[in-house]
N, C-alpha and C positions, 0 to 999 in steps of 0.2 A: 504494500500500500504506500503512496506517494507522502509526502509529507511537505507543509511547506515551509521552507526558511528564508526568511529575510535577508535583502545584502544592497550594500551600497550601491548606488543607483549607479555611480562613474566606473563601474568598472566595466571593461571592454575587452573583450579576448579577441586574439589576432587570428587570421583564417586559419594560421598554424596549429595554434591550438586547440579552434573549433572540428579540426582535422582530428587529432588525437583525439577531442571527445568523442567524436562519432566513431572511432577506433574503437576505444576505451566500453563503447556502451551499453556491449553483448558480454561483459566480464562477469556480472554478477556484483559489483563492489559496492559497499557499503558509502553514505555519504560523505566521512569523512576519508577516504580512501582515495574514490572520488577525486574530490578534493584538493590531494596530496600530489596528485600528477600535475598540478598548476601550483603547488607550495610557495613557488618565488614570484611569481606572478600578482599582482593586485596586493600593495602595501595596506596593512590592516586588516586584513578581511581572514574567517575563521573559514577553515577547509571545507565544511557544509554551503558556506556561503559562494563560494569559489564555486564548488556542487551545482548549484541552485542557479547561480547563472549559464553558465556550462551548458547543462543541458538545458533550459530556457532559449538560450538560442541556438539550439541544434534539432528544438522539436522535441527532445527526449523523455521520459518521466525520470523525475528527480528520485535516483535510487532510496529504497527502501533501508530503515537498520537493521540489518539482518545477519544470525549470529551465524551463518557460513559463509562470509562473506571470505573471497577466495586469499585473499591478501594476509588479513588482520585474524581472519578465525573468530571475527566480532567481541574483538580486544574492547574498541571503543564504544560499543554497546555496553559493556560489562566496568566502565571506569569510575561509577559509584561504588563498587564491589573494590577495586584496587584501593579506594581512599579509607573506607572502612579497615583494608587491611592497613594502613602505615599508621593510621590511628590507635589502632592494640598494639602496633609495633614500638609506638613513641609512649605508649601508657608509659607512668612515674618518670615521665622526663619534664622539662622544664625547656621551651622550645619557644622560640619568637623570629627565626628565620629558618629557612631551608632551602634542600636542593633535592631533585630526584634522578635518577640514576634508573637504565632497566635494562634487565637483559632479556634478550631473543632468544627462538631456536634457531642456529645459522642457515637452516634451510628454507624457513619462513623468508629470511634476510634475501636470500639468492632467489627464491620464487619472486620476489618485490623488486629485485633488480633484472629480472626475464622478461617482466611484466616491462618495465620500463623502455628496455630494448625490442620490444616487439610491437610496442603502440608507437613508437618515437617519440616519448617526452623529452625536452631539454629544462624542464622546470621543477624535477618533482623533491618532496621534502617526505625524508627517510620516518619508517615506520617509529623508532625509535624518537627521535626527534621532537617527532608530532606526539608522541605518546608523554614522553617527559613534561613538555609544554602541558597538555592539557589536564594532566595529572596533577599538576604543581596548582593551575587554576583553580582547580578544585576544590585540593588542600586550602589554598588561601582564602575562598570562599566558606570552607567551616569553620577556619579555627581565627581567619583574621591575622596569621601569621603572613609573613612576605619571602615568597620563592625566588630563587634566581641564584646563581656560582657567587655573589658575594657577600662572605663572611657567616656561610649558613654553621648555626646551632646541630644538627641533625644532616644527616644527610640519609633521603630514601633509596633505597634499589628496589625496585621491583622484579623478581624472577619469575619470567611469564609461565617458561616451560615448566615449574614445580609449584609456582601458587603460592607463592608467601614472599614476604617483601620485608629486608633488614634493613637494620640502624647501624648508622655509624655516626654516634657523640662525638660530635668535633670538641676539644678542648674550651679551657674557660682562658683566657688569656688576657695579663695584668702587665704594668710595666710601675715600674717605680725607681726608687735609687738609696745605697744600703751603706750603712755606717757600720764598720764589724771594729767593735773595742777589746776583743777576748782575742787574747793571742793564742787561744788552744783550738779556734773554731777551725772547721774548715767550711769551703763554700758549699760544695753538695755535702750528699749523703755518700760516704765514703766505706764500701762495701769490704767487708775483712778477706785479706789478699790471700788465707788460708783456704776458706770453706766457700769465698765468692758469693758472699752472702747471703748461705743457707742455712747459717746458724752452727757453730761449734765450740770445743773449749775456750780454745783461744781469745773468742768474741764473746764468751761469755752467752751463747746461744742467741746474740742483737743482732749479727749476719752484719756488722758494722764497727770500723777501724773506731769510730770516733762516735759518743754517747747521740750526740747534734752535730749537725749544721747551720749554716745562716739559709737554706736553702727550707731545712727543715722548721724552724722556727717563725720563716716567715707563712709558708705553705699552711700549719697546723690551725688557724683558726678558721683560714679559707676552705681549709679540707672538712673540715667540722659543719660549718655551714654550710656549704654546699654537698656535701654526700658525695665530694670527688675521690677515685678510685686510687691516686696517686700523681703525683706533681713532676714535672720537668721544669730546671734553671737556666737561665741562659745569662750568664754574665758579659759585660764587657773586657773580657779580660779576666784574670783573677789573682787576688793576692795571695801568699806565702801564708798555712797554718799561723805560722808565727808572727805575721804583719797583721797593723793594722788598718783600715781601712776610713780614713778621716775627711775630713773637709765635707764637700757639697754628699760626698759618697759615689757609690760604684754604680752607674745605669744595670737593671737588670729585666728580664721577661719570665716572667713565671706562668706555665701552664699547668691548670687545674683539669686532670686527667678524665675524663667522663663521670661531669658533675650531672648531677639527679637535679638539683637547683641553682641559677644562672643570676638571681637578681639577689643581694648582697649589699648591707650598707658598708663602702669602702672606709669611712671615717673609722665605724666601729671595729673594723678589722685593724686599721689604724692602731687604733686606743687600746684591743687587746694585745699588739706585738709590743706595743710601747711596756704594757703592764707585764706580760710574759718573760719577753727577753731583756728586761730594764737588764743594764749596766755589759749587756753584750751585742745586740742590734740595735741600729734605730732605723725605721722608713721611713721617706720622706716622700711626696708626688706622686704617691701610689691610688691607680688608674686602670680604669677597663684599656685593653690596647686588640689593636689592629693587629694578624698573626704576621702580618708582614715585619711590625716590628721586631721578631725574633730575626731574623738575616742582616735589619740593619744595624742591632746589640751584637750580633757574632761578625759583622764582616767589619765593622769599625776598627780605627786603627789609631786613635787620638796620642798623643805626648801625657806623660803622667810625673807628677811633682812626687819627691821623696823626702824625706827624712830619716838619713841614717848613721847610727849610732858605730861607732868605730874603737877597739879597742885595739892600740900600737902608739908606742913614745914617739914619735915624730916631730922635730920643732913646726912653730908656725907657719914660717917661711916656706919651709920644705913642701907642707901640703899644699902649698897655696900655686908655688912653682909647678907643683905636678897638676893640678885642676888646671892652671893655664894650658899648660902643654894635652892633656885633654880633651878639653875645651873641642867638638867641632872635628876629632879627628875620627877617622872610620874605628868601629873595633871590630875585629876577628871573632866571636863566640862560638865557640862547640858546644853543642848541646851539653849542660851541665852532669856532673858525674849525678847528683841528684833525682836528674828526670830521663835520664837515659834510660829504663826501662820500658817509660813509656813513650819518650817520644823519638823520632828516627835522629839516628845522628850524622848532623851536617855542620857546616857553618853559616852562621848567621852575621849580615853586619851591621852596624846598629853605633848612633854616635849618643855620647851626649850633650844635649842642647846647652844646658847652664848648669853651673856648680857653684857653689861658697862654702867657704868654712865658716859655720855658725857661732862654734863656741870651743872650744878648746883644753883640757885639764891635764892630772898628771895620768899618763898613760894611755889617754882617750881623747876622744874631738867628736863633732860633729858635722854633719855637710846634710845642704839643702840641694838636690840634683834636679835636672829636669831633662828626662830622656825621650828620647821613639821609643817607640810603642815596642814592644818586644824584649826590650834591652833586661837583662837577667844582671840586677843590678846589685849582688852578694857575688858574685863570681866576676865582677869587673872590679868591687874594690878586695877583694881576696886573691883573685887569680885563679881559684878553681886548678891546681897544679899545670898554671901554663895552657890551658885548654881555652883561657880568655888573655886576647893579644892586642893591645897593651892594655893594662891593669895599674892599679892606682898603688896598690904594694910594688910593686916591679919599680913603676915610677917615684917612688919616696925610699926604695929601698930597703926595706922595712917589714914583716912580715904581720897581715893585718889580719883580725877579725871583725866580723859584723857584729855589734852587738844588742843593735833591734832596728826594727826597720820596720817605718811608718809610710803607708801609700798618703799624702797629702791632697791631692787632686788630679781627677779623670778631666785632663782639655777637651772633652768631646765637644761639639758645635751646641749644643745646650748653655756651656757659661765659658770661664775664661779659660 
């Protein structure tokens, strides 16, 4: 039985295409199907609509919805049926955008591309396509949420061939910037190198080198609230267990792993890290963010201000001679004896920007430095046995230790 659907008045098909429909008219195809042979054809207009004039000016009866329709298998008859399903799929989620996803049989896919080559369309929009589109319609239509690839909460798949349709919790994703005063922290969650954190003597059965992290500490009340699964950090860089982390503090992205609830008052998450981690983190600017900002927190490469503490008799002069000479010249770095297990070993080169001696005592001094980005700034004033070329001992002659070392400021394009 015919059906009738409305469509903008301006639309006009070319004899080409009125060609193809009269081709097209003996298929059996349902009307968005139909449709779909003209996809690119007439901006705005829904595939039925397309339909409806189609054959209108061919003479034809405007195909019926019908659930053997040779293409779809009367997919699109049945697409209140698919949004019912992503509805039980999202139950106990907490959702305000999305995206939809579907998979086909691939022989459905090749029958719709036979079809194409045997009528001659040069317009038509793929099964899929059209399915996702009007699927998402739908979805926004009950729930008021907004479909589309950006920054969806949820993403649906639909699997035609098996009849059910998954979830995939996209992350909660935060940005902020972190003050670490505890020289025992580290920034993640630092997995015991024993048992690879599955729990053993060693670890004390925690599956973890270190009780906390700043990663952990800021994660726990966000995790709390929202009923997220587990956290990822994203630093800009990160400092040394034993540094601390001062000034404006360290940009960082924190994602809340498939959280059940998405809306969250920030301040109060605020107020309890302040109360929780008092005298070892502080957050500052902490913000819903964009997941793009995780690539522009890891690809950054900003200069960072130090503060560090030296212990070797050196007169005044001597240090201050060797910071000039310094000053602006390349260093040689091999990957430190320290992190050589994890990271590959090459050389790196790396200056630094500005040095002073701050203050000076018996046996000890201090210097305020300001390096590139990379620069492994214990093994440039120690030496790291020669594996860092030139070095600030080599240069004063002197055999020098670190003996605390403060990150003062991240230069990233945010402040100075």
């Amino acid at each position: 039985m015919a059906r009738t659907v409305s469509a903008p008045a301006e639309f006009a098909p070319s004899e080409a295409a009125l060609a193809v429909a009269r081709r097209a008219a003996e298929r059996g195809l349902c009307p968005e199907c139909f449709g779909r042979l003209f996809g690119r054809l007439g901006h705005g207009f829904s595939n039925p609509e397309r339909a409806a004039r189609l054959t209108a000016a061919v003479g034809i009866p405007l195909p019926a919805e019908v659930a053997g329709c040779p293409v779809c298998g009367g997919t699109f008859a049945r697409l209140d049926v698919w949004v019912e399903r992503c509805l039980r799929a999202a139950d106990g989620w907490e959702w305000h955008r999305f995206t939809c996803g579907s998979r086909w049989d691939p022989e459905r896919l090749a029958a719709e591309e036979s079809l194409w080559l045997e009528i001659g369309t040069e317009w038509g929009e793929s099964l899929r396509a059209a399915f996702n589109r009007e699927l998402g319609k739908r979805l926004e239509a009950r729930t008021g949420a907004v479909g589309g690839p950006d920054r969806p909460d949820l993403v649906f798949l639909a699997d035609l061939p098996v009849g059910r349709v998954a979830t995939t919790v996209l992350p909660l994703t935060l940005r902020g910037r972190y003050r670490k005063l505890d020289r025992t922290l580290p920034q993640t969650r630092w997995p015991c190198r024993r048992c690879r954190g599955r729990g053993c003597t060693t670890c004390g059965g925690t599956g973890k080198t270190y009780a906390e992290s700043v990663e952990e500490l800021i994660a726990a009340p966000l995790l709390a609230r929202t009923g997220g699964e587990g956290s990822r950090f994203h630093g800009m860089g990160r400092e040394d267990i034993d540094a601390r982390m001062l000034g404006r503090g360290r940009p960082f992205v924190l994602e809340i792993l498939r959280p059940r609830r998405r809306t969250v008052d920030l301040a109060e998450i605020a107020s309890e890290i302040a109360r929780t981690a008092a005298g070892r983190v502080e957050v500052e600017r902490l913000a819903f963010a964009d997941p793009a900002e995780i690539v522009r927190v890891k690809e950054a490469s900003p200069e960072k201000s130090y503060r560090v503490g030296v212990i070797g008799s050196v007169p005044v002069a001597k240090v201050n001679e060797a910071l000039d000479l310094a000053l602006g010249r390349a260093i040689a770095q091999r990957t430190p004896t320290r992190v050589a297990h994890r990271r590959s070993d090459r050389v790196r080169s790396r200056r630094i920007v500005a040095a002073r001696l701050v203050d000076a005592g018996e046996g000890r001094f201090t210097l305020d430095l300001r390096t590139e980005a990379g620069t492994y700034v214990k093994e440039w004033v120690e030496g790291d046995g020669g594996r860092t070329e030139p070095n600030l001992a080599a240069l004063v002659g002197v055999p020098l230790k670190v003996e605390f070392l403060d990150v003062m400021e991240i230069h990233d394009p945010e402040g100075p």
